[in-house]
N, C-alpha and C positions, 0 to 999 in steps of 0.2 A: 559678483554683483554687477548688474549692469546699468547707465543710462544712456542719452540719449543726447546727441548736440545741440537738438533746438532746444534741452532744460540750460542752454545757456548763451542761447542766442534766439535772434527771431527766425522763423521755421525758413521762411523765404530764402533769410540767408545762408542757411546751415549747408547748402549745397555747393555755392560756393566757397565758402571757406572749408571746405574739404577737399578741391577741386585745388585751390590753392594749396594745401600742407603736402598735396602729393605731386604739385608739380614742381617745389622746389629740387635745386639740384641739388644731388646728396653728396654731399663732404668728404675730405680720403679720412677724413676721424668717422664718418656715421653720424655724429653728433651737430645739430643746429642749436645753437644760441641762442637767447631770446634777443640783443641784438640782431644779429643776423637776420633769424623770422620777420622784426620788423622791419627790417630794412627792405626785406626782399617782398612784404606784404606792400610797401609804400611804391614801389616799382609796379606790380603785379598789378594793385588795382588803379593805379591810373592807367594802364596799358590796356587795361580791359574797359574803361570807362564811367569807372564805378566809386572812386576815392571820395568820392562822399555820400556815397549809399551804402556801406556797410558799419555801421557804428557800433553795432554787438560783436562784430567779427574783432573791431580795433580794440574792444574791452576786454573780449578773452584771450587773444594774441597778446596782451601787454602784462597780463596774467602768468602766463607762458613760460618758463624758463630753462626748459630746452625741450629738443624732441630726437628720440632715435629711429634711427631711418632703416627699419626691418626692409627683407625685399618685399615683404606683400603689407606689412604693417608699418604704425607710425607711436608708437608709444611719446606721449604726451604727460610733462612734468607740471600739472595746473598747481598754480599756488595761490589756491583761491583768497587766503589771507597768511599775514606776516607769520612765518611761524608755523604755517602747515601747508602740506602739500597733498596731493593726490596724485597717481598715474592712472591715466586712459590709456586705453590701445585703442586705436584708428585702424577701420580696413578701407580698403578704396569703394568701394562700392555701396556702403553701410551710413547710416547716419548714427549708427550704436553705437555709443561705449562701454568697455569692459573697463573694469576698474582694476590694478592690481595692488595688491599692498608692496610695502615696500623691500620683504625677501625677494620676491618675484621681481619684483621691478631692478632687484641690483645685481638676480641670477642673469637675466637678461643683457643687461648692460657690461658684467663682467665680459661675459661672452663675444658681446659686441666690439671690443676693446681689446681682449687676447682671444681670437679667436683660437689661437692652439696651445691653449689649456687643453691639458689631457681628458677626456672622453666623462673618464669616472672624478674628475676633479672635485673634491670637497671641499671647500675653502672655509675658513674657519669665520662664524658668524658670531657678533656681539650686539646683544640686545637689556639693553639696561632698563628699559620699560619696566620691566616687575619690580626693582627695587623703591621705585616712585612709587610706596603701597601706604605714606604716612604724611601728615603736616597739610598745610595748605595747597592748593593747585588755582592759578588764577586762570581765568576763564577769557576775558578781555585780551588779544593782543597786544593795546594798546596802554595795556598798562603792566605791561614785561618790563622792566627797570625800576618800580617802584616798591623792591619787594618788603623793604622794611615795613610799611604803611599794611600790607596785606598781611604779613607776619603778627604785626602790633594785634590788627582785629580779627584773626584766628586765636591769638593768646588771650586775649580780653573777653573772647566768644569759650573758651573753653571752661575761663576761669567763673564766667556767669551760672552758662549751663551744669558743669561740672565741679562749684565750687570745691568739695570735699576732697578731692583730689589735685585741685592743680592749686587752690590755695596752700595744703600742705605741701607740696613742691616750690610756693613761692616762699613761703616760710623754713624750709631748709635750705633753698640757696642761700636767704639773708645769713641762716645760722652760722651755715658753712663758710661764710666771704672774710679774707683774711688779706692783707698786704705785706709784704716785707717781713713775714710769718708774725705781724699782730692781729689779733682777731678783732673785726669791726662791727659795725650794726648792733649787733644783737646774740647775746648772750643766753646762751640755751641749757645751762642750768638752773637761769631764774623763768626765763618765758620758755617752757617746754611742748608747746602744741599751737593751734592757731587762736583756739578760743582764749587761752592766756596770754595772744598776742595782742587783740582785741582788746582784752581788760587793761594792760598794761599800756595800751595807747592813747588810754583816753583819760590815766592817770599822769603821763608823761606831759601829751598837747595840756594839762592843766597849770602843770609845772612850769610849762613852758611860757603857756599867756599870764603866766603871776612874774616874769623874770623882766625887769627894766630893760636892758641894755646889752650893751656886747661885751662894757664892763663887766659883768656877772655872769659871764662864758664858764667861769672856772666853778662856781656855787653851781651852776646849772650841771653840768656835767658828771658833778658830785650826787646830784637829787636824780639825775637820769641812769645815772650805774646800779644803782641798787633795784632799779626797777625793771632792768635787762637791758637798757640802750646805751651801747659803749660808740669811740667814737666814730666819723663819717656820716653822720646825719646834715650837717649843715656848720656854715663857722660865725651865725648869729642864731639867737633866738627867733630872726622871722624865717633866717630860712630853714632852722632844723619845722619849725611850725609848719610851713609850706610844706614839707617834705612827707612827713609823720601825714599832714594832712591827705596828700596824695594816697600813700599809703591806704590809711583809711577808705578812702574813697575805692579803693581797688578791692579791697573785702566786701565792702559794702554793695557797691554799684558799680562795674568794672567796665571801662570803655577805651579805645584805643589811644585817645590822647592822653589820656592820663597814668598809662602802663606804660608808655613810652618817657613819658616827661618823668617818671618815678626811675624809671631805669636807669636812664640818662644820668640822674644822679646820684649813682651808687658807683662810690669810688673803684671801681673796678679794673682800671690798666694805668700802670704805672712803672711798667717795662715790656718794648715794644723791640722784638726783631723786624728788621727789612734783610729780606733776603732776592742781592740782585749779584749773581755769580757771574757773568761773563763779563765778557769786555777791558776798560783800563777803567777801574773806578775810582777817581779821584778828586782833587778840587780843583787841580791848576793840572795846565798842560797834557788835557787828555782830551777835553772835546775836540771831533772830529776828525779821530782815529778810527779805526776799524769797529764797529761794533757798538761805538760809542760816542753816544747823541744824547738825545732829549730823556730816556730813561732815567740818566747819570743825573742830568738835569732835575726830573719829577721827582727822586728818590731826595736827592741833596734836600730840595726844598721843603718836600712833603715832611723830613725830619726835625725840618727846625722848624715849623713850624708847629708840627704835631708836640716838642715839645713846652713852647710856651701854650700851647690848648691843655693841655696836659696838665701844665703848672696850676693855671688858673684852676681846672676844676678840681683836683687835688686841694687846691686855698679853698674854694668855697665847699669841700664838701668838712671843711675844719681838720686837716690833716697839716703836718707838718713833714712832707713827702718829698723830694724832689725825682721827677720825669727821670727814665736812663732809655735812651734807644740807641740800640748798636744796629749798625746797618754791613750786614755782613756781606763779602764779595771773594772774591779768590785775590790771592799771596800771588804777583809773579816776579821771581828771584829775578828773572831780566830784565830790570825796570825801565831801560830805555827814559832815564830823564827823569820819570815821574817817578811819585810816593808808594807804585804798586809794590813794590818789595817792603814796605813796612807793616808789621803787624797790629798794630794798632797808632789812628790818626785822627785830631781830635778834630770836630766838625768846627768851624769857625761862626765867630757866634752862636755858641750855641754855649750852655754851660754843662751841658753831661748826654751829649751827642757824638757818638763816636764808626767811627771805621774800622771793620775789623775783619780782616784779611787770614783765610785759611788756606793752606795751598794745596793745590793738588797733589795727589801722589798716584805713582805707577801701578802695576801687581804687586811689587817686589818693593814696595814701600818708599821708594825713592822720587824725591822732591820733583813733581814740571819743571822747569824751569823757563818754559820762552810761553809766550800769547798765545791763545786758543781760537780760531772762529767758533761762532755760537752755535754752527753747527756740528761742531764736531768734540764737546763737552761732555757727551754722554756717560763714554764710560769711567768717568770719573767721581758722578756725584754720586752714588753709593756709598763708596768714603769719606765724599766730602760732608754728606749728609751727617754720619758718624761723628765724624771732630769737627765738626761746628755746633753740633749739640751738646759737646763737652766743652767749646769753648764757651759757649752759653751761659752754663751752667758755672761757670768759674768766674766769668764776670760778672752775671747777675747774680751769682749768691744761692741758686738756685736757678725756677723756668720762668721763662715768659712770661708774660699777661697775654700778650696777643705777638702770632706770627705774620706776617705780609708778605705774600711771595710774590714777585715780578717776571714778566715772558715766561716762557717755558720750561727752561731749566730753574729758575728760581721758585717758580710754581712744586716742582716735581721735589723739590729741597724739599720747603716750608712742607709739603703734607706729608713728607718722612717725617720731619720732624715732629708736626702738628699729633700725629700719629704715637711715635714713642713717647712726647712729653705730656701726651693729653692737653694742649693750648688751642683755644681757637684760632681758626687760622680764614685768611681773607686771603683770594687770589688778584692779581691785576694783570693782565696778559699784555699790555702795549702794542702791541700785535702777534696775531695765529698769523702762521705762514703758509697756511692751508689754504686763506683767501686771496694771498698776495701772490701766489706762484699759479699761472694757469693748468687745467690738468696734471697738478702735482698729485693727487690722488693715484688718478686713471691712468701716470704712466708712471708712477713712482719709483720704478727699476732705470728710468734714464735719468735722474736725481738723484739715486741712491747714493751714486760715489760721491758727491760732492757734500749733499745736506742730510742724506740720513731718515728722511721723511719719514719712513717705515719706524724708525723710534718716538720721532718726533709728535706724531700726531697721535699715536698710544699715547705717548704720555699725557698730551692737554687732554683726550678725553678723562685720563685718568683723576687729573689735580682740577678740573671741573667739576666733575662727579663725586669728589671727595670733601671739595674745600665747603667751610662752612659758609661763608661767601664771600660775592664776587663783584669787583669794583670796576667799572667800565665808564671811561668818558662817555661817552655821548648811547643811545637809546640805537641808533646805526649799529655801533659796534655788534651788539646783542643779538637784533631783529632788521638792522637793515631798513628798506625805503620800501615803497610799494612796488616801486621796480628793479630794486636788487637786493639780494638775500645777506643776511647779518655775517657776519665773522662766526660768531658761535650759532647761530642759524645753520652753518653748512657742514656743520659735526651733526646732524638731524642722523641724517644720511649717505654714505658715500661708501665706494667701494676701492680697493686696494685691491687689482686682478691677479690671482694667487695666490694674495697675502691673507686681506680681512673683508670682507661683508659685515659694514656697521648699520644695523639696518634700526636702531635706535640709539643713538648716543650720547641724546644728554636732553635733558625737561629743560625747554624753555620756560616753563611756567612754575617752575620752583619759585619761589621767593628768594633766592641767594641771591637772584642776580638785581644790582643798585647801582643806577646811574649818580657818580657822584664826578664830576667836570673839579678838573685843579686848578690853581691858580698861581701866581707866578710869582717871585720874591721882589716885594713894594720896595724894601732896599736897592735892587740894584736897576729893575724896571718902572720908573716913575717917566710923568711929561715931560716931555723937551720944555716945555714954556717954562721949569720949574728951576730956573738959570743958580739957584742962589746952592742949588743942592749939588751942581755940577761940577767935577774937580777941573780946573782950568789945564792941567799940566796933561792929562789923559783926552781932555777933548783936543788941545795943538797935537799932540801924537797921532790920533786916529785920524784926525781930518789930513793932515798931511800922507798915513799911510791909507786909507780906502781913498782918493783921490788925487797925489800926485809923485809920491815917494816912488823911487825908483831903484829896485834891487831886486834880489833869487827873487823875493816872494812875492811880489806885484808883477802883473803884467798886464800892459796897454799902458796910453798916453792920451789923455782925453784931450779932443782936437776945442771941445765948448764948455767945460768944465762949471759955466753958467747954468749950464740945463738940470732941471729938476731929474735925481737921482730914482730910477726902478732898481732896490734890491733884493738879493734873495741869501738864504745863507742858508747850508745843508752841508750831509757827506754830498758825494760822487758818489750815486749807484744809480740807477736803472730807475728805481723806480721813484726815487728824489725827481726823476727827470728835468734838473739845469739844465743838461745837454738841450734837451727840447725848448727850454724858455731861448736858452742862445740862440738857435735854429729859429725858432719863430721870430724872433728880436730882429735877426739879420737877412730876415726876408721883408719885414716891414719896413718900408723908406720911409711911409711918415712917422712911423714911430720913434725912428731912427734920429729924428732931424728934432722930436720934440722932448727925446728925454736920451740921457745916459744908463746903460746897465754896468751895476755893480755887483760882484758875484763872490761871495766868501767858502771858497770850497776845498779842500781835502790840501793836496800839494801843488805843486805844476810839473815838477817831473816823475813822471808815468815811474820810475826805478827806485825812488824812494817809497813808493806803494809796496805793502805786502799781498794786499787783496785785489784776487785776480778779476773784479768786475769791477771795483776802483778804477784800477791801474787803465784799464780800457775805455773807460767815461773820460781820465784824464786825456789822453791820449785822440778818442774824438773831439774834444773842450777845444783843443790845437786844430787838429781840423777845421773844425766850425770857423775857428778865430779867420785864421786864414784863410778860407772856401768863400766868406764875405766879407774879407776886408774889416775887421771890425775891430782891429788894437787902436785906433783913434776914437771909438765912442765906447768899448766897452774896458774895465777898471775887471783883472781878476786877481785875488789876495789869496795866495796858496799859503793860508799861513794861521794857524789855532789862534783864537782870543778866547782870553780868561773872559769869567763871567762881568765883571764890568767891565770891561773894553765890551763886549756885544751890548750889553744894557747902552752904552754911547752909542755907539757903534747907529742905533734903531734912534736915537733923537738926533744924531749928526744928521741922517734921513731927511729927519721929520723938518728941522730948522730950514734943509732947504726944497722946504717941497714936494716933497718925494712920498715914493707909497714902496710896500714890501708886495713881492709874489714867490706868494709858497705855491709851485707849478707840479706836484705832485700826478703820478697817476694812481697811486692810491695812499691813505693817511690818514689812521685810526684817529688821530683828533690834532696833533699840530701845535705842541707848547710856542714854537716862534710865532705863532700866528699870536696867538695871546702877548707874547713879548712884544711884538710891534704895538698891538690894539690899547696896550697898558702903557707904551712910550709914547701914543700920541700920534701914532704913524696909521694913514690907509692902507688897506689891506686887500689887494688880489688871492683868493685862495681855491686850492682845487675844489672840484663841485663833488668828487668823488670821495666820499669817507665822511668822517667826523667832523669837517669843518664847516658842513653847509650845519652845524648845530650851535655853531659860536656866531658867522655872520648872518646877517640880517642880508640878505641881495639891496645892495641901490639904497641901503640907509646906512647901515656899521660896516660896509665893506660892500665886496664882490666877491661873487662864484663864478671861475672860470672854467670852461673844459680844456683840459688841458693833449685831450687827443683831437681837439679840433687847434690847430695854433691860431690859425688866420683870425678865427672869431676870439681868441685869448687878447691878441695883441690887438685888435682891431678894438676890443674894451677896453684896453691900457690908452690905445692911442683917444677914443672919446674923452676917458675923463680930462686929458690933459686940456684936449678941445675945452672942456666944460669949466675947466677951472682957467683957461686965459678967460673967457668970454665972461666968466661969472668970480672975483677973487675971495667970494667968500664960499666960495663951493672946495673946495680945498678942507677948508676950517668946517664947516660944517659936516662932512662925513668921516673925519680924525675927531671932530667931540662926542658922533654919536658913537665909534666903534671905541671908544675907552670911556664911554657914559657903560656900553653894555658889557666890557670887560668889567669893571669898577662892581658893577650890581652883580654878576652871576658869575663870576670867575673869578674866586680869591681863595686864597689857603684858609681861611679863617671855615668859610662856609664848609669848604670839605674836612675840617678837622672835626668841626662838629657833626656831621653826616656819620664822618669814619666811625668815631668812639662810638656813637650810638648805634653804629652796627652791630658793635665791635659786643654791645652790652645789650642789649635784646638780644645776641645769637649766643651768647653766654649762656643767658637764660636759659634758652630754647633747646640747646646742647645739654643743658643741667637734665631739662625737665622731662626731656623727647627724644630728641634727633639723636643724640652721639647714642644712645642704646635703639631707635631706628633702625640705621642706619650700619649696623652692624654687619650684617650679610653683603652688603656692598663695599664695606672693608674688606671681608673673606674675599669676594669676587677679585677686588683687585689686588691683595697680596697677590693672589695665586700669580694672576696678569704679571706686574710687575716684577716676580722672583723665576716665572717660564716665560715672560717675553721683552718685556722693557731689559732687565737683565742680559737677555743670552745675546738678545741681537744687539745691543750697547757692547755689550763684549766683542764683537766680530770687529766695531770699527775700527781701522787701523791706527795704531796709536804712535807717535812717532820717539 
């Protein structure tokens, strides 16, 4: 297929920016960046005299997102919108494009990338386009994250048009719904079809508007049994009436709000796997250990919180239930200090919240025993998969209601699981490593030894294309910005030279995919202003150790200890980049002179680290210190806080002044960022990822780049400006960025989001999908048992 450049720019121009793509100089990769291109477009045409006469050229260049640099061609990656792309080839002389699809497009690129691949090379291609042949497809880019909302009005749309059918499928799920092996709703040897559901609904809502009070729950109940409605309707008479009312309504006249709000309350989960296997997962003395960060964090929370959402709707749908969610993780017998050698640990606060630890085992059946990197877990969760689905089953009495898989490995569990127990199952990936690692595709053989790539990214296509859905902070994570491509946007397409050609890998426009944003535990994250809730004996401790305490785990001596405090807290790795905030801090003089940095990070000696790109951030942290003189104005605490010592930790800040900067270069959404925003603190955050979806620029915070430092720190250094000169400038953008924490970022909101995912895809799994969706199980057993398998086996296991 062919067109033409001037169908995307004006004809005049179309000669030079051709003129331009072939005079760039070509890369020792082959490969140009859409960076890059712009950069090198904003050179070119001011040197030619033209930087503000080409403006269709700057539109389709920012489109752009890479191009490879054939000797006589130019193959061009246009991604005209979020979510789809095209390749053109470019010849020098032509103003044609040839369009290629995407095998052709990743034959080419392999090539370009290994050129000595053997001759007859046939690299093994995966294309999952054909199994998207069922359910909804949304059309809008722009509205990829909302797929409950589009699921609701294809179900409500099937049940109009095709009432005969998907009514009796709404009427055997009710039949079918049981908890704790009692049968609830609706009794199907008295109402045996839909028309006798019908009749019996309209005897029941009579019953119901003849009944006083909540007093005569117990009379009601008795008048509602004999007519097929047992219980989980409601735990008064307006709201079983409300309910039944819905109901009706959805027989009668079926529309999205009302299939959703009916869904919503049908007691449906009331035992809840989390499955988050790597790392140290525990309560105390684990954060900011290897591996283990803000996941530990969202999971801890997401539990307790999920079960008082839990409790409540369980009370009002008139059940007398209590919530159980076990949050499963790996057993490590070398506990190093923490609780990771315990098999089961009760969640605090919580009243039937628990941790429950399965441990790895070898070939030859014999116990792990030391920490794993999360790269190098693979060959283990097969088993682990195995005896945690019997641990399961032993403590909940039977299966799930619902599974929730975390990262990659925890993903790859839960849809074993998901899989043999029949449960629905919800993915959350915190982050692919497929967006964070440059060229980890395209040269995945110099990665191999360490991360394993070549498992790792089978599997996420695998537990994406499997799960019933998929929970993503921010609408980024998914689909990205206009000018840079999603996390799961970049499984579209890509190639592994040798290995795979994925030349489809996953429907952005399924409806699985649901932006639901988390929210932070009110307990231990409230305002600094809010003196009366503060323990006194934990605020003298912290303030004396992030600011003057002197031993192994501090280091510096604050020369002005007056000065308003910049903090940040993280591991040490690369791509946290502290290192970079130090560096740009210690270059800035006025910065230097208007605030202190304080830095909560990993250890301080480089030899207590296990992790070799830890060990090495530690190690330049020291450099830095010393390169700029900076143990007089910068405060470093190599040293773990439990979850309230950081909750103080972010109002000791805020009391004096001070703002947090999470200096990231990239970061799927950022729970500290929300910790600061909910303690009352302003907030610096990278521009890069998920957190330009929490701040507001210039009203609840700031976006910085954090690969430009000068302009980072030269933002830090204004505000400070802004707030001597104006003292309530200070207080005004600390009340707007926890006015917008407070409204759009609380567990509450995601708890109700989750279940109702959790209970329309229930549905939609009963009525559709999980026999859909069949063939694409086949597909990936095979996958899974000839490749996630064999090459999991190969890694070296110690």
């Amino acid at each position: 297929m062919a067109d033409a450049l001037s169908n995307f720019i004006d004809e005049q121009e179309a000669p030079f920016l051709l003129e331009f793509i072939f005079s760039i100089p070509v890369p020792e990769t082959s490969i140009l960046l859409r960076n890059d291109v712009l950069l090198a477009f904003e050179a070119w045409s001011t040197e030619q005299g033209k930087a503000e006469t080409l403006p269709g050229s700057w539109r389709f260049l920012r489109k752009v997102q890479e191009i490879l640099c054939l000797p006589e061609e130019r193959i061009v990656v246009y991604r005209h919108r979020k979510a789809s792309c095209r390749f053109f080839v470019m010849k020098k002389e032509s103003e044609a494009l040839s369009l290629l699809n995407a095998r052709e497009f990743l034959a080419v690129k392999e090539r370009l990338v290994n050129p000595g691949l053997p001759t007859q090379q046939r690299t093994m291609e995966l294309n999952l386009a054909p199994f998207y042949d069922y359910g909804p497809s949304l059309k809008d880019p722009n509205t990829i994250g909302h797929g409950i909302r589009h699921l609701n009005r294809y179900l409500s749309a099937n049940l109009a048009s095709q009432p005969e059918k998907w009514q009796k499928a709404l009427y055997e799920f009710l039949k079918l719904h049981q908890l704790h092996g009692v049968q609830l709703l609706l009794d199907g040897g008295v109402i045996r079809n839909v028309g006798e559901l019908e009749t019996a609904l309209e005897y029941a809502m009579d019953a119901v508007e003849r009944t006083s009070g909540r007093d005569d729950m117990v009379r009601l109940k008795n008048k509602l049994r004999p007519l097929g409605f047992l219980d989980g309707w409601g735990n008064s008479p307006a709201r079983i009436l409300e309910t039944m009312n819905l109901l009706q309504d959805i027989l009668e006249q079926p529309n999205e709000e009302t299939l959703e709000e009916f869904l919503a309350r049908i007691p449906m989960v009331s035992k809840v796997a989390l499955i988050s296997p790597h790392g140290w997962f525990a309560q105390e003395n684990v954060l900011g250990r290897p591996d283990t960060g803000g996941q530990v964090v969202y999971v801890l929370d997401q539990a307790k919180a999920l079960e008082r959402f839990l409790a409540d709707d369980l009370r009002h749908a008139g059940l007398d239930i209590d919530p159980m969610i076990l949050i499963v993780t790996r057993l490590i017998p070398d506990n190093e200090g923490t609780t990771s050698n315990q098999r089961l640990e009760k969640v605090h606060q919580t009243k039937n919240v628990w941790i429950l630890r399965v441990p790895f085992k070898k070939a030859n059946n014999e116990v792990l025993g030391h920490w794993l990197s999360r790269f190098t877990v693979w060959p283990y969760l097969d088993q682990f998969a195995i005896d945690v689905e019997a641990e399961l089953r032993r403590e909940f009495g039977g299966r799930p209601d619902l599974i929730v898989g975390n990262y990659s490995d925890g993903n790859l569990v839960a849809t074993l699981l998901s899989r043999n127990m029949g449960v629905t199952q919800g993915n959350i990936a915190h982050a692919l490593e497929k967006s964070k690692y440059l060229f980890s595709d395209l040269h995945w053989e110099n990665f191999e030894a360490e991360y394993h790539f070549s498992v790792q990214f089978m599997a996420d296509l695998m537990v994406m294309n499997c799960a019933d859905f998929i929970i993503s902070s921010t609408s980024q994570e998914i689909i990205g910005t206009d000018q840079v491509i999603g996390q799961y946007e970049s499984y579209q397409f890509f190639t592994m030279p040798g290995l795979l050609n994925v030349t489809s890998g996953i429907n952005l426009f399924h409806p699985r995919f649901n932006v639901i944003p988390p929210g932070v535990d009110p307990g231990t994250f409230f305002p600094h202003t809010q003196q009366k809730r503060r323990e006194k004996n934990l605020r003298r401790e912290l303030d004396s150790l992030l600011f003057s305490r002197e031993d192994a785990d501090c280091l510096g001596r604050l020369a002005r200890p007056d000065l308003p405090p910049i903090f940040s807290i993280a591991r040490l790795d690369r791509i946290k980049n502290l290192t970079g905030l130090v560096e740009a801090y210690g270059k800035d003089r006025e910065l230097r002179a208007r605030a202190n940095l304080i830095v909560i990070a990993s250890v301080l000696d480089p030899e207590r680290s296990r992790d070799g790109e830890e060990a090495e951030e530690i190690r330049k942290m020291h450099r830095l210190l010393e390169q700029y003189d900076l143990h007089s104005s910068v405060r470093w605490i190599g040293k773990l806080l439990g979850k309230e010592a950081t909750g103080e930790a972010y109002r000791l800040m805020a009391d004096r002044r001070g703002v947090f900067v999470q200096p990231a270069l990239f970061e799927a959404f950022g729970l500290t960022i929300l910790e600061a925003m909910h303690s009352g603190l302003p907030v610096f955050v990278t521009m890069f990822g998920g957190p330009v979806e929490i701040v507001e620029h210039g009203k609840s915070g700031f976006l910085v780049n954090p690969t430009n430092p000068e302009a980072m720190t030269a933002s830090l250094a204004d505000f400070f400006v802004g707030c001597a000169e104006n003292p309530k400038y200070w207080q005004t953008i600390a009340k707007a960025g926890l006015k917008r924490a407070q409204t759009n970022f609380t567990w509450e909101l995601y708890c109700r989001q989750l279940t109702r995912l959790a209970k329309v895809h229930g549905f939609w799994r009963y009525s559709q999908s999980e026999h859909a969706k069949a063939r694409m199980r086949q597909c990936w057993n095979h996958l899974y048992h000839l490749y996630i398998k064999e090459r999991s086996a190969a890694i070296a296991q110690p």
